[in-house]
Every structure is written in structure tokens, then in C-alpha cells.
Biopython code that builds the backbone (N, CA, C, O; Angstrom):
import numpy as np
from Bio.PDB.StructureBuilder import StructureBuilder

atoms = [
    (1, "UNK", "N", (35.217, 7.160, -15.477)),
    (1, "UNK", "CA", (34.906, 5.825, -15.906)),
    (1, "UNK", "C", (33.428, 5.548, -15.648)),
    (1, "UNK", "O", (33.005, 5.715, -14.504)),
    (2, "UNK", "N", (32.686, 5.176, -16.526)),
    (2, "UNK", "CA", (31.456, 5.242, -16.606)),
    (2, "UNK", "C", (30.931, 3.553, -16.308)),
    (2, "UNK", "O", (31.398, 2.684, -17.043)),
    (3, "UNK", "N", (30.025, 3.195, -15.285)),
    (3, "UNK", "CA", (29.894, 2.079, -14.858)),
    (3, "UNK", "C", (28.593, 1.632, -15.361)),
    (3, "UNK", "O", (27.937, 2.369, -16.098)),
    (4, "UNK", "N", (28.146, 0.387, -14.987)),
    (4, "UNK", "CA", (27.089, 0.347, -15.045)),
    (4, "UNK", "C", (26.059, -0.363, -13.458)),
    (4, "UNK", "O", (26.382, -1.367, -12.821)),
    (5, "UNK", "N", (25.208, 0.259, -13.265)),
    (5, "UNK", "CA", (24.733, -0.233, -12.134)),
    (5, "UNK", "C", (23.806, -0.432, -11.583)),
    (5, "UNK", "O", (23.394, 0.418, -12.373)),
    (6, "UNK", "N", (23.038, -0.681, -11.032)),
    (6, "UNK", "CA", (21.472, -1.351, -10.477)),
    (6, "UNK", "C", (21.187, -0.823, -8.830)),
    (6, "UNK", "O", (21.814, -0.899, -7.773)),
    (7, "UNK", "N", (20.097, -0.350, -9.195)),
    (7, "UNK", "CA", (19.628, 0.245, -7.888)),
    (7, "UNK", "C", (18.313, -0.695, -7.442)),
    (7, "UNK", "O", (17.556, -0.902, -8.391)),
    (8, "UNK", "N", (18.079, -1.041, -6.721)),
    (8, "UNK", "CA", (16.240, -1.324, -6.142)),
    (8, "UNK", "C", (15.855, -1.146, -5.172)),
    (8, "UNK", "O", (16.350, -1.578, -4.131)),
    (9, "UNK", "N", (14.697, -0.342, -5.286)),
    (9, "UNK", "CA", (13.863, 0.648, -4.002)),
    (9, "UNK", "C", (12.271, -0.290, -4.065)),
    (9, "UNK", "O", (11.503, -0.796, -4.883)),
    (10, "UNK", "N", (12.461, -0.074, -2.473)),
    (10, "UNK", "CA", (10.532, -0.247, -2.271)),
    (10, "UNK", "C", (10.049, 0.592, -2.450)),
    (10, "UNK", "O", (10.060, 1.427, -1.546)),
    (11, "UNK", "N", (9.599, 0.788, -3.238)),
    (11, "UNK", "CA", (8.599, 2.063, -3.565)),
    (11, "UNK", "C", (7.408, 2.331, -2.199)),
    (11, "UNK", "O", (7.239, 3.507, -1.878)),
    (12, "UNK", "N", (6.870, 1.597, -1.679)),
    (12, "UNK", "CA", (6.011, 2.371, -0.210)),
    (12, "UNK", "C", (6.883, 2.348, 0.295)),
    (12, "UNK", "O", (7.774, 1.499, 0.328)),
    (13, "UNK", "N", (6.731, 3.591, 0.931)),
    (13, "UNK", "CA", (7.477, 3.846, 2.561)),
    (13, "UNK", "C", (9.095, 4.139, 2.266)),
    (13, "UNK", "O", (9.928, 4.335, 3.151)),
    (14, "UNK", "N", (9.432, 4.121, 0.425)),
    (14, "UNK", "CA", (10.867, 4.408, 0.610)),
    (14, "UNK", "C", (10.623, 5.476, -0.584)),
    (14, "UNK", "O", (10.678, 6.617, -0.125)),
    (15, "UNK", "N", (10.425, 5.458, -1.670)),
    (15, "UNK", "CA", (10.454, 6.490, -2.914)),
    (15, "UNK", "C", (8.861, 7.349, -2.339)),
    (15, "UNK", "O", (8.687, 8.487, -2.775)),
    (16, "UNK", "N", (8.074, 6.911, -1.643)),
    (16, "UNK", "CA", (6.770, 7.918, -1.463)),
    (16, "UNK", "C", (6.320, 7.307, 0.330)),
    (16, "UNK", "O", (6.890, 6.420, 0.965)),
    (17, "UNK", "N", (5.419, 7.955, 0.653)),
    (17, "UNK", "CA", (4.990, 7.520, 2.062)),
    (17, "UNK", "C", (3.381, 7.555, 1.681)),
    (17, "UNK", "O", (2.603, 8.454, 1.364)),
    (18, "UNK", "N", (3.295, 6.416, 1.832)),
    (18, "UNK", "CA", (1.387, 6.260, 1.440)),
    (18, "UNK", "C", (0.898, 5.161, 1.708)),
    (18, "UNK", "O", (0.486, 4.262, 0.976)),
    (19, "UNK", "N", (0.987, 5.312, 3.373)),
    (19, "UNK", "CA", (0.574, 4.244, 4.305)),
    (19, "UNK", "C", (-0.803, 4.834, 4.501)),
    (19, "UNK", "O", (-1.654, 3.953, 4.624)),
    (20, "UNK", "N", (-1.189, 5.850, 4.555)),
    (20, "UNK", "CA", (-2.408, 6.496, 4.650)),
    (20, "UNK", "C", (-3.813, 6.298, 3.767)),
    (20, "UNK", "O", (-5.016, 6.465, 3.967)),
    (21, "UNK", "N", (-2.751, 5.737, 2.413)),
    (21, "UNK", "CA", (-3.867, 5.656, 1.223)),
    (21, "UNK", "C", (-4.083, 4.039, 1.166)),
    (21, "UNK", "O", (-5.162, 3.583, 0.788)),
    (22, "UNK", "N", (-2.907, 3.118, 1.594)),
    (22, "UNK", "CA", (-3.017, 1.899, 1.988)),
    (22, "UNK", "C", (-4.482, 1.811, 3.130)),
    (22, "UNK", "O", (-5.519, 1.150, 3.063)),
    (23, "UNK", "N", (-4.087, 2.582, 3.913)),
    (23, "UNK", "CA", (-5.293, 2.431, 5.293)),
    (23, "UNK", "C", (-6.533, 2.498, 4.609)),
    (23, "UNK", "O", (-7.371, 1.600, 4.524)),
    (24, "UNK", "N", (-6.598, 4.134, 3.923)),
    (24, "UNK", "CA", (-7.779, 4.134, 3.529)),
    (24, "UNK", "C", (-8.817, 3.330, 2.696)),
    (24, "UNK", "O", (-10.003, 3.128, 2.958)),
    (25, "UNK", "N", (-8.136, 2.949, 1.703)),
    (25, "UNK", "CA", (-8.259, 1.671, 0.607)),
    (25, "UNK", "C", (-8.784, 0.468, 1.351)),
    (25, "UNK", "O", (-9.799, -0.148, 1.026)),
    (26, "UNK", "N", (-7.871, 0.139, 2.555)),
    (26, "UNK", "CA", (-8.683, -1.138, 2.741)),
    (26, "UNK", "C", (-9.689, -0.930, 3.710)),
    (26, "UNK", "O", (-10.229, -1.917, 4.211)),
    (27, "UNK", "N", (-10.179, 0.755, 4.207)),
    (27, "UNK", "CA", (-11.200, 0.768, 4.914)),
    (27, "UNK", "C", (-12.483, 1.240, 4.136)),
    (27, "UNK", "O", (-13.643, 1.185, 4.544)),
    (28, "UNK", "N", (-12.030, 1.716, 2.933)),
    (28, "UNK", "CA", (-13.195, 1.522, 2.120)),
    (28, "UNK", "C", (-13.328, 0.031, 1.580)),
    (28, "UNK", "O", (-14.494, -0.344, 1.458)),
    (29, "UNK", "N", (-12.734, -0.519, 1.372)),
    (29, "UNK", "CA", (-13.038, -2.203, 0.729)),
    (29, "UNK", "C", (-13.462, -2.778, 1.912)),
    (29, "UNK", "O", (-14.675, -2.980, 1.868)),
    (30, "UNK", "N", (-12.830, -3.206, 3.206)),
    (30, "UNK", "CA", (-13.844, -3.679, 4.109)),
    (30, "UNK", "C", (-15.248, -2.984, 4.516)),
    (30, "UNK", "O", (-16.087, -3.785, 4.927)),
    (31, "UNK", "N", (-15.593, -1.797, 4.476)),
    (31, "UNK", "CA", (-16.732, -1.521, 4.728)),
    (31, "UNK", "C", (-17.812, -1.856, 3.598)),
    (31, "UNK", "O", (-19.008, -1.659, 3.816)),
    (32, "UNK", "N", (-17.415, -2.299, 2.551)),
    (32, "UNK", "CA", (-18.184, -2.509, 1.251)),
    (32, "UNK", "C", (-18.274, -3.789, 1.445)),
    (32, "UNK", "O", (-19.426, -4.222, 1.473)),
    (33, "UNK", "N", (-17.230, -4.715, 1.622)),
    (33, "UNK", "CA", (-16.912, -6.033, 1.553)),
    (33, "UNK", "C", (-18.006, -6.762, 3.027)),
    (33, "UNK", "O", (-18.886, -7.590, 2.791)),
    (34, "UNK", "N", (-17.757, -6.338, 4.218)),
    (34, "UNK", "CA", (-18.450, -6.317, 5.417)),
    (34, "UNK", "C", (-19.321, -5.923, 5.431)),
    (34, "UNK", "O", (-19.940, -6.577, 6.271)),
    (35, "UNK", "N", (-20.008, -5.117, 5.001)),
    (35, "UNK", "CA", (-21.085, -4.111, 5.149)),
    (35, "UNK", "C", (-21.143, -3.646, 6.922)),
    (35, "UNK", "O", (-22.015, -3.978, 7.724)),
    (36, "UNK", "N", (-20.085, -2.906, 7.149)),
    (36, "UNK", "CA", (-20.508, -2.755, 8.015)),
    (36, "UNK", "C", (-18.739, -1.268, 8.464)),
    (36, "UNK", "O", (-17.592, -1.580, 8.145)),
    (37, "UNK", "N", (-18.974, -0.271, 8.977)),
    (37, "UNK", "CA", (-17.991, 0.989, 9.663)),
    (37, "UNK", "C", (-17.014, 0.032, 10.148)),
    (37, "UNK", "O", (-17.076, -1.037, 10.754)),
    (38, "UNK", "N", (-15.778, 1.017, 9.524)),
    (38, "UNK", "CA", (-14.662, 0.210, 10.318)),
    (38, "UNK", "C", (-13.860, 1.677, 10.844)),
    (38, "UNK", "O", (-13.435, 2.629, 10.190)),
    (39, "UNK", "N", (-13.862, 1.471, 11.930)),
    (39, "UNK", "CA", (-13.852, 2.546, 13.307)),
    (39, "UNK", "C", (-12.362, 2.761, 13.076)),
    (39, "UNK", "O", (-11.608, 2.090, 12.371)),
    (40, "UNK", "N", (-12.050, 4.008, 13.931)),
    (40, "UNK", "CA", (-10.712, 4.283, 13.959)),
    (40, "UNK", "C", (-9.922, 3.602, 14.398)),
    (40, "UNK", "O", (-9.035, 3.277, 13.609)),
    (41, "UNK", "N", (-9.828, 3.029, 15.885)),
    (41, "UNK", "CA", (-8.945, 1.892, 16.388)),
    (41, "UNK", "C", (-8.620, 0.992, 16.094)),
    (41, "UNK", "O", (-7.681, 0.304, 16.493)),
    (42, "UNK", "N", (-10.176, 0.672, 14.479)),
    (42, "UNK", "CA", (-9.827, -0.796, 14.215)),
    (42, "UNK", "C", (-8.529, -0.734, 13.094)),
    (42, "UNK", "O", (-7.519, -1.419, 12.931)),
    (43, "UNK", "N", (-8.968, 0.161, 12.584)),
    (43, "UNK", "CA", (-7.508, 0.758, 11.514)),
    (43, "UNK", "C", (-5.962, 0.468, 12.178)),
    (43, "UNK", "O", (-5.127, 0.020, 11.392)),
    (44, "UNK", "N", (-5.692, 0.620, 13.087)),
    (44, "UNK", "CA", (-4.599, 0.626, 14.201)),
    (44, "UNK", "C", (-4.886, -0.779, 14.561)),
    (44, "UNK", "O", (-4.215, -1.519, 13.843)),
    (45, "UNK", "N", (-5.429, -1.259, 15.175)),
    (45, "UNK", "CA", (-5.553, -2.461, 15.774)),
    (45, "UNK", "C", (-5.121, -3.920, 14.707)),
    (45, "UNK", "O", (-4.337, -4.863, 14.816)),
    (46, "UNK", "N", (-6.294, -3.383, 13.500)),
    (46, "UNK", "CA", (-6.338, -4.715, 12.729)),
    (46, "UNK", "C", (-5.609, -4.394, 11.301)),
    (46, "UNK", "O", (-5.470, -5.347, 10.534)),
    (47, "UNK", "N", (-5.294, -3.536, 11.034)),
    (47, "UNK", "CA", (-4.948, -3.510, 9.609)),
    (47, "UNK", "C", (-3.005, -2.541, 9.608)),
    (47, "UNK", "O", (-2.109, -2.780, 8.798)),
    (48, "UNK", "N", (-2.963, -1.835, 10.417)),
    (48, "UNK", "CA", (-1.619, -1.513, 9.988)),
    (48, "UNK", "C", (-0.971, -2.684, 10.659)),
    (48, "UNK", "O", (-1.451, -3.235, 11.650)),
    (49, "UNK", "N", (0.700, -3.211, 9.777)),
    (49, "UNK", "CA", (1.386, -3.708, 9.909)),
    (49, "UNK", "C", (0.723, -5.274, 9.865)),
    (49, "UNK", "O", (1.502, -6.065, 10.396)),
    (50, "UNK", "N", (-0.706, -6.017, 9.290)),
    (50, "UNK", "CA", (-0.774, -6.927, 9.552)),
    (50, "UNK", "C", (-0.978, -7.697, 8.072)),
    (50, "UNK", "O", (-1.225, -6.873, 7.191)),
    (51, "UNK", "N", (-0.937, -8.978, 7.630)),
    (51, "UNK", "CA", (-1.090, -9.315, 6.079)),
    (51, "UNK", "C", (-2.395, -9.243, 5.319)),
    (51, "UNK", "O", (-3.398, -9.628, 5.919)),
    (52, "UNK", "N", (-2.488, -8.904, 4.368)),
    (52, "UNK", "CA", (-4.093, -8.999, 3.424)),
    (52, "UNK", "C", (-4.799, -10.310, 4.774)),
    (52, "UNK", "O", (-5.480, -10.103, 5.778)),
    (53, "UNK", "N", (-4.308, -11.466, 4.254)),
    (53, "UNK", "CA", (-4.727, -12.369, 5.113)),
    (53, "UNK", "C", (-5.586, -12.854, 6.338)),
    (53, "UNK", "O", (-6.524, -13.641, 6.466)),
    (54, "UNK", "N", (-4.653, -11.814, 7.427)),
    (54, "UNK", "CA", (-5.119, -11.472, 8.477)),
    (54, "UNK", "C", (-6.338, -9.955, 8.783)),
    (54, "UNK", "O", (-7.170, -9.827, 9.681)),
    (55, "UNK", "N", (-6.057, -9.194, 7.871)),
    (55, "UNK", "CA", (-6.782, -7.841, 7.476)),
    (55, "UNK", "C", (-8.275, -9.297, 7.568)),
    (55, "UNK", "O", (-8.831, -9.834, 8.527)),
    (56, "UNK", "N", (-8.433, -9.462, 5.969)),
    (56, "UNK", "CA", (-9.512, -10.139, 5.121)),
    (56, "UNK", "C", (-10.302, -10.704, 6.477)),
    (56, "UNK", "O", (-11.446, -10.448, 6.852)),
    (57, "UNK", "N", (-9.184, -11.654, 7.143)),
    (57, "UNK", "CA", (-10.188, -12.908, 7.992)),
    (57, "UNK", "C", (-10.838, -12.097, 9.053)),
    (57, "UNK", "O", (-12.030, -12.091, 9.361)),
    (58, "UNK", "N", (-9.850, -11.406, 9.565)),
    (58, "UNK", "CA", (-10.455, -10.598, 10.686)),
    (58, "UNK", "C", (-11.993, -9.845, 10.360)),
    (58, "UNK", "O", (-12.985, -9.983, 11.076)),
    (59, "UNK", "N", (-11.948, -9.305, 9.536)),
    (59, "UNK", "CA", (-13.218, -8.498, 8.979)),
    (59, "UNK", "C", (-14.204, -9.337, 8.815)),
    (59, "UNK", "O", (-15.368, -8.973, 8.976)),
    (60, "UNK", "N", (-13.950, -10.299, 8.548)),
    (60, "UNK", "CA", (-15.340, -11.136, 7.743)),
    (60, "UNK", "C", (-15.615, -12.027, 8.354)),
    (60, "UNK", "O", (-16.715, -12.548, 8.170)),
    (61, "UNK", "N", (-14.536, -12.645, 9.512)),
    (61, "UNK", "CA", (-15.123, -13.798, 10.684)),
    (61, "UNK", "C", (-14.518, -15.315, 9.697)),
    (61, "UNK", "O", (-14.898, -16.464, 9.922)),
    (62, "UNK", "N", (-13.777, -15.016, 8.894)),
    (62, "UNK", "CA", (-13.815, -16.932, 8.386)),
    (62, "UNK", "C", (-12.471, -16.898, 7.865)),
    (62, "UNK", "O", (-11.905, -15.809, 7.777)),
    (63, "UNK", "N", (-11.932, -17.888, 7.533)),
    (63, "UNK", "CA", (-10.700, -18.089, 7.338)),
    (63, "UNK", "C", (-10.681, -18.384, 5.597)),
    (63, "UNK", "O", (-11.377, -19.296, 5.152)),
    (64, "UNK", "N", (-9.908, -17.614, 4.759)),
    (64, "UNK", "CA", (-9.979, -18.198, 3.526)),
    (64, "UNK", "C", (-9.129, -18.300, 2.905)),
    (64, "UNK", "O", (-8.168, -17.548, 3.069)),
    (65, "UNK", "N", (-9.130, -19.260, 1.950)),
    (65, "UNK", "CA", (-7.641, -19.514, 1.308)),
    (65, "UNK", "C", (-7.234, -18.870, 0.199)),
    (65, "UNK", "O", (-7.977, -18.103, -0.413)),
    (66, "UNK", "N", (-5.823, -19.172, -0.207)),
    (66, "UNK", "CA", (-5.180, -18.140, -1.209)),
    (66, "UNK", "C", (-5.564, -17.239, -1.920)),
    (66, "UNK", "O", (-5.361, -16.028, -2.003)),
    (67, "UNK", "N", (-6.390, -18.278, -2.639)),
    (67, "UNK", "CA", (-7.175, -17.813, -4.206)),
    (67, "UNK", "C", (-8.114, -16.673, -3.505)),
    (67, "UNK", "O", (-8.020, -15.522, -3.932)),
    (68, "UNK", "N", (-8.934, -16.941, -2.535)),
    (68, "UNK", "CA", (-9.921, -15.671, -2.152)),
    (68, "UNK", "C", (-9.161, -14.926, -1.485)),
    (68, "UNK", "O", (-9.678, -13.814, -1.385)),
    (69, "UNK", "N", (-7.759, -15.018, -0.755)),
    (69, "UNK", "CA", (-6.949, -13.597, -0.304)),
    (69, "UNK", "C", (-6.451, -12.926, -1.451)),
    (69, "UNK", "O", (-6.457, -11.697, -1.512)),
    (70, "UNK", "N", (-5.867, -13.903, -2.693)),
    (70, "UNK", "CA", (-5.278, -12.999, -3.677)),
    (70, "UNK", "C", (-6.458, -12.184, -4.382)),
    (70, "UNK", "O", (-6.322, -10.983, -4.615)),
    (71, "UNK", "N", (-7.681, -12.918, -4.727)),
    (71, "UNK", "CA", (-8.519, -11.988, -5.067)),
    (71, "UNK", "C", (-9.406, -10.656, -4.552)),
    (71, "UNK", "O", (-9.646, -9.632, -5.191)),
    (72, "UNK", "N", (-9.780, -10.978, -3.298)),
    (72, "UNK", "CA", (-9.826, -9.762, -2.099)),
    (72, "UNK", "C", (-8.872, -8.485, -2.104)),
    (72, "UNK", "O", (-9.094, -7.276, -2.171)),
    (73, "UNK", "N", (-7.383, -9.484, -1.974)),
    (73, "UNK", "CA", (-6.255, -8.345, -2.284)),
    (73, "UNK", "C", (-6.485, -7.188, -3.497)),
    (73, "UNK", "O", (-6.573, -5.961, -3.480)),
    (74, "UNK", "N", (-6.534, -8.177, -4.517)),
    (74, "UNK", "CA", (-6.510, -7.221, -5.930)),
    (74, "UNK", "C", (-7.279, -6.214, -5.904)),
    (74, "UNK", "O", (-7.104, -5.211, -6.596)),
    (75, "UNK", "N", (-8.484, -6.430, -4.864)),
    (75, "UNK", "CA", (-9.554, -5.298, -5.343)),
    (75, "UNK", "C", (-9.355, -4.365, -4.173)),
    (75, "UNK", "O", (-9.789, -3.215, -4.216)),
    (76, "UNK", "N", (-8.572, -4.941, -2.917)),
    (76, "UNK", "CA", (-8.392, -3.770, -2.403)),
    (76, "UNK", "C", (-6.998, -2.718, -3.265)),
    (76, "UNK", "O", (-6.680, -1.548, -3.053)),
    (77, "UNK", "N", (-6.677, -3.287, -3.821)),
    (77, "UNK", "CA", (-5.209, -2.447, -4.643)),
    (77, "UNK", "C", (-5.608, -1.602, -5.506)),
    (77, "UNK", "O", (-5.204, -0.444, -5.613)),
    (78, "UNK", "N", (-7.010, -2.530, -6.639)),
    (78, "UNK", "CA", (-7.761, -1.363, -7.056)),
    (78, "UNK", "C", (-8.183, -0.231, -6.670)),
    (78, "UNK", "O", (-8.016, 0.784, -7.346)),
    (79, "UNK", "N", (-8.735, -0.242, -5.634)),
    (79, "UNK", "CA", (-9.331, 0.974, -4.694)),
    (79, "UNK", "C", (-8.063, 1.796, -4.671)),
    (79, "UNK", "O", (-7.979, 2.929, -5.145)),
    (80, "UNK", "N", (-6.857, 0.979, -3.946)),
    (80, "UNK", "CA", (-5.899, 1.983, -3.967)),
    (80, "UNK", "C", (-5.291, 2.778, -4.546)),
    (80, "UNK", "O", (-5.021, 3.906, -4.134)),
    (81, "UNK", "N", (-4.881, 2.137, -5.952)),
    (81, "UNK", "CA", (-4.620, 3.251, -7.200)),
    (81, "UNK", "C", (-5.321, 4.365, -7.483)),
    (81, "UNK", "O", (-4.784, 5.397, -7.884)),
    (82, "UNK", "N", (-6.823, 4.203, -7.253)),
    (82, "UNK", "CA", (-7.908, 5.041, -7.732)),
    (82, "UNK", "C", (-7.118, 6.513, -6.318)),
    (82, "UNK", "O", (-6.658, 7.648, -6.442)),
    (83, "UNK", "N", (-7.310, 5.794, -5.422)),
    (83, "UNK", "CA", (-6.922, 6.768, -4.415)),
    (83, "UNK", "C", (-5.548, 7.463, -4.806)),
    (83, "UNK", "O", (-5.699, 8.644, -5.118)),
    (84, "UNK", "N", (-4.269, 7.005, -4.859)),
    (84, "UNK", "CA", (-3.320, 7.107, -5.216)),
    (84, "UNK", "C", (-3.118, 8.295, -6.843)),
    (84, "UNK", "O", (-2.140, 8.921, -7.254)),
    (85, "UNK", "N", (-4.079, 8.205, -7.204)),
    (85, "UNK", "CA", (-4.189, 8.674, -8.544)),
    (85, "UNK", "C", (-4.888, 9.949, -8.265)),
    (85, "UNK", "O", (-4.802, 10.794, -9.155)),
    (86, "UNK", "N", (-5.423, 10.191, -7.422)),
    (86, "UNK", "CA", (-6.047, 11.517, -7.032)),
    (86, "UNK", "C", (-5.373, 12.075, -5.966)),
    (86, "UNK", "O", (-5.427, 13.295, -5.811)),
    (87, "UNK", "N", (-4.761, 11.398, -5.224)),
    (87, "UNK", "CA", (-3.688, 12.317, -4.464)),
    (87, "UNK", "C", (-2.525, 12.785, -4.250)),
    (87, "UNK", "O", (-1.704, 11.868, -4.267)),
    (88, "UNK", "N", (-2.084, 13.745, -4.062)),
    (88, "UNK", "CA", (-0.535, 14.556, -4.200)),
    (88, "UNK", "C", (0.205, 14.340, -3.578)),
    (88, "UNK", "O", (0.315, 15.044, -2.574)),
    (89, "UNK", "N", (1.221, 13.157, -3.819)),
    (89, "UNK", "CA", (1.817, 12.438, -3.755)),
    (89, "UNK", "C", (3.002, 12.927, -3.679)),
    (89, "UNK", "O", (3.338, 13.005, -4.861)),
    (90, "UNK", "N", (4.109, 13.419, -2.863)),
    (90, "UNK", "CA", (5.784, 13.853, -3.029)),
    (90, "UNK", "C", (6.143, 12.901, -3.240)),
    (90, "UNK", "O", (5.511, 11.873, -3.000)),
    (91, "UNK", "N", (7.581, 12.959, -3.896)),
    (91, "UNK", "CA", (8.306, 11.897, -3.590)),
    (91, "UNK", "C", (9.287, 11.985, -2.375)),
    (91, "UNK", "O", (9.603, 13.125, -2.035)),
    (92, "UNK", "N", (9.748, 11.058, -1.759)),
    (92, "UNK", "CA", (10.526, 11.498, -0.592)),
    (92, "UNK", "C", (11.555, 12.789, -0.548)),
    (92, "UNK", "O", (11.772, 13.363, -1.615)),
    (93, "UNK", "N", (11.967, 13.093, 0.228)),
    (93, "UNK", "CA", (12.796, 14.482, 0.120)),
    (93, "UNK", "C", (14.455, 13.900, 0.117)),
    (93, "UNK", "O", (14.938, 13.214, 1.018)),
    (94, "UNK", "N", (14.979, 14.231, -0.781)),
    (94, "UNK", "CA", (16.131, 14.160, -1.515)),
    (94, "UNK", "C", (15.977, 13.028, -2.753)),
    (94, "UNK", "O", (17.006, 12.784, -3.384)),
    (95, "UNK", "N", (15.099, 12.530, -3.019)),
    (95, "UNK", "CA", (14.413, 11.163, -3.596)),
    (95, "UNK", "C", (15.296, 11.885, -5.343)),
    (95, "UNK", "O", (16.240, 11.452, -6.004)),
    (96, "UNK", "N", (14.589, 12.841, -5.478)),
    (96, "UNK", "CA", (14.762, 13.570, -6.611)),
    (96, "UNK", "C", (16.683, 13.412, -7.142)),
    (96, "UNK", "O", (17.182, 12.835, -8.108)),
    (97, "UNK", "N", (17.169, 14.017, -6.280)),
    (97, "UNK", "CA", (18.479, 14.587, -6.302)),
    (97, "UNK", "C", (19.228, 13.200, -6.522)),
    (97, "UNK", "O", (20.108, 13.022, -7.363)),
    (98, "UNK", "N", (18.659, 12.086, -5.484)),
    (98, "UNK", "CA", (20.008, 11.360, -5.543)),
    (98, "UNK", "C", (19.562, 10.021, -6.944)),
    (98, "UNK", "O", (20.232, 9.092, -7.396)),
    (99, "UNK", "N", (18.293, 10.462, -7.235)),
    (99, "UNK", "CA", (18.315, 9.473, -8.503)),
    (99, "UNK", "C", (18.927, 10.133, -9.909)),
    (99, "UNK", "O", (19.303, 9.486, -10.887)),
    (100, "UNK", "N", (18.931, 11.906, -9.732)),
    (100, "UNK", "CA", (19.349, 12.456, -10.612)),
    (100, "UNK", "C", (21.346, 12.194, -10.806)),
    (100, "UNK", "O", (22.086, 12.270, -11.786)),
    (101, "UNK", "N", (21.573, 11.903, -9.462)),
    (101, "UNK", "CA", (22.930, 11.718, -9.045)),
    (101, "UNK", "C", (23.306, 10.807, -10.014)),
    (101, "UNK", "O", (23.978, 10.955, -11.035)),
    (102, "UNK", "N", (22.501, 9.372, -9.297)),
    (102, "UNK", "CA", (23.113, 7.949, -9.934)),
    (102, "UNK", "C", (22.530, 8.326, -11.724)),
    (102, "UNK", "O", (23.250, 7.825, -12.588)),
    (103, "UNK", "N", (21.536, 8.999, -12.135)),
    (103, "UNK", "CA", (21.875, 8.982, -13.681)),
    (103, "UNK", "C", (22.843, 9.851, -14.247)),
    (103, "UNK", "O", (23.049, 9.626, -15.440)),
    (104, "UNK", "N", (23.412, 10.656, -13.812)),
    (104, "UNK", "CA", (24.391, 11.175, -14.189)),
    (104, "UNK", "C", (26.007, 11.203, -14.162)),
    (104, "UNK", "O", (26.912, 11.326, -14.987)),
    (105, "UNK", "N", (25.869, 11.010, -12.662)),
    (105, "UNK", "CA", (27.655, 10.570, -12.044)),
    (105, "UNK", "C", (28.003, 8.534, -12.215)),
    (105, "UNK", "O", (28.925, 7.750, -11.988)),
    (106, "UNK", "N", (26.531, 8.501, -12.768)),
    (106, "UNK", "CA", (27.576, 6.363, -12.714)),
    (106, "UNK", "C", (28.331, 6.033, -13.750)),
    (106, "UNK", "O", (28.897, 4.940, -13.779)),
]
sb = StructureBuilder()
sb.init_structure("model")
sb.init_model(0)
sb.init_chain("A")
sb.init_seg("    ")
for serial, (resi, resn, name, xyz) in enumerate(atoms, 1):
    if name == "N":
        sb.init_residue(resn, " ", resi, " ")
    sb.init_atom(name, np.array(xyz, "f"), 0.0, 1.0, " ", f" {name:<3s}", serial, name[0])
structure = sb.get_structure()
């Protein structure tokens, strides 16, 4: 009996792992954006696990609202694709198999 059915995945951190290209992305955009090295600890300290938001203000010393986080954001995302697009990317391990599963056995 053939069903029909709906799957939805986060794609970071669940269909690929590219927290790395996230990091990098926004340490090339703050060092452009800042003009100024953003050190290893600060990577750890200020930017994994914390929002565009908090990333943005922290770097630049000022607090800004939406419109300049959503736009800040975008261009760090830009950066990221560019990155993303040049690097070799797996998909998670069994990622393959069990999407081949649900198109075939639903």
C-alpha cells in the first residue's frame, strides 16, 4: 500500500555538518566588516552557538536593529554559499540510504 508522506530535515547539522563553513563565513565578514583579526577564541567565545544579533553587536561595539541584523546577516550567508560551493561537502552517513528508503518503500 503505497502512502503518501512528508519528511522535514534541518539541513545544518542534520543532512550535512558545516558548522565550520558557518564559522568561517562569519570570520571572514567580521574581519571585513570590523576591520580588524578575529582570533581563535573569539570564534568559540563569540560566535558559535550565539544569534547573527549577538555575533554583529559584539564585533562592532553598538547595538542594531532588525533591518541592519537582517542585512549584515544576508551578507554573511553570501560569503557562506561562496564557501559552501567550493567545499566537499558529504552528506551525513546513512543520509543517502534512508532517503533512498522513504522514496521507494512509502
Amino acid at each position: 500500500m503505497n502512502k503518501d508522506i512528508a519528511v522535514i530535515f534541518d539541513f545544518n547539522g542534520t543532512c550535512i555538518f558545516d558548522g565550520k563553513l558557518h564559522d568561517q563565513a562569519w570570520k571572514t565578514y567580521i574581519e571585513e566588516l570590523a576591520s580588524r583579526e578575529v582570533l581563535g577564541n573569539e570564534i568559540e567565545d563569540y560566535i558559535i552557538g550565539k544569534t547573527s544579533k549577538e555575533i554583529l553587536e559584539h564585533f562592532l561595539g553598538y547595538e542594531l536593529n532588525d533591518n541592519m541584523v537582517n542585512q549584515f546577516s544576508e551578507e554573511k550567508e553570501r560569503i557562506y554559499r561562496i564557501l559552501l560551493a567550493k567545499a566537499d561537502v558529504k552528506l551525513a552517513e546513512g543520509l543517502e540510504e534512508f532517503l533512498d528508503y522513504i522514496v521507494t518503500d512509502s
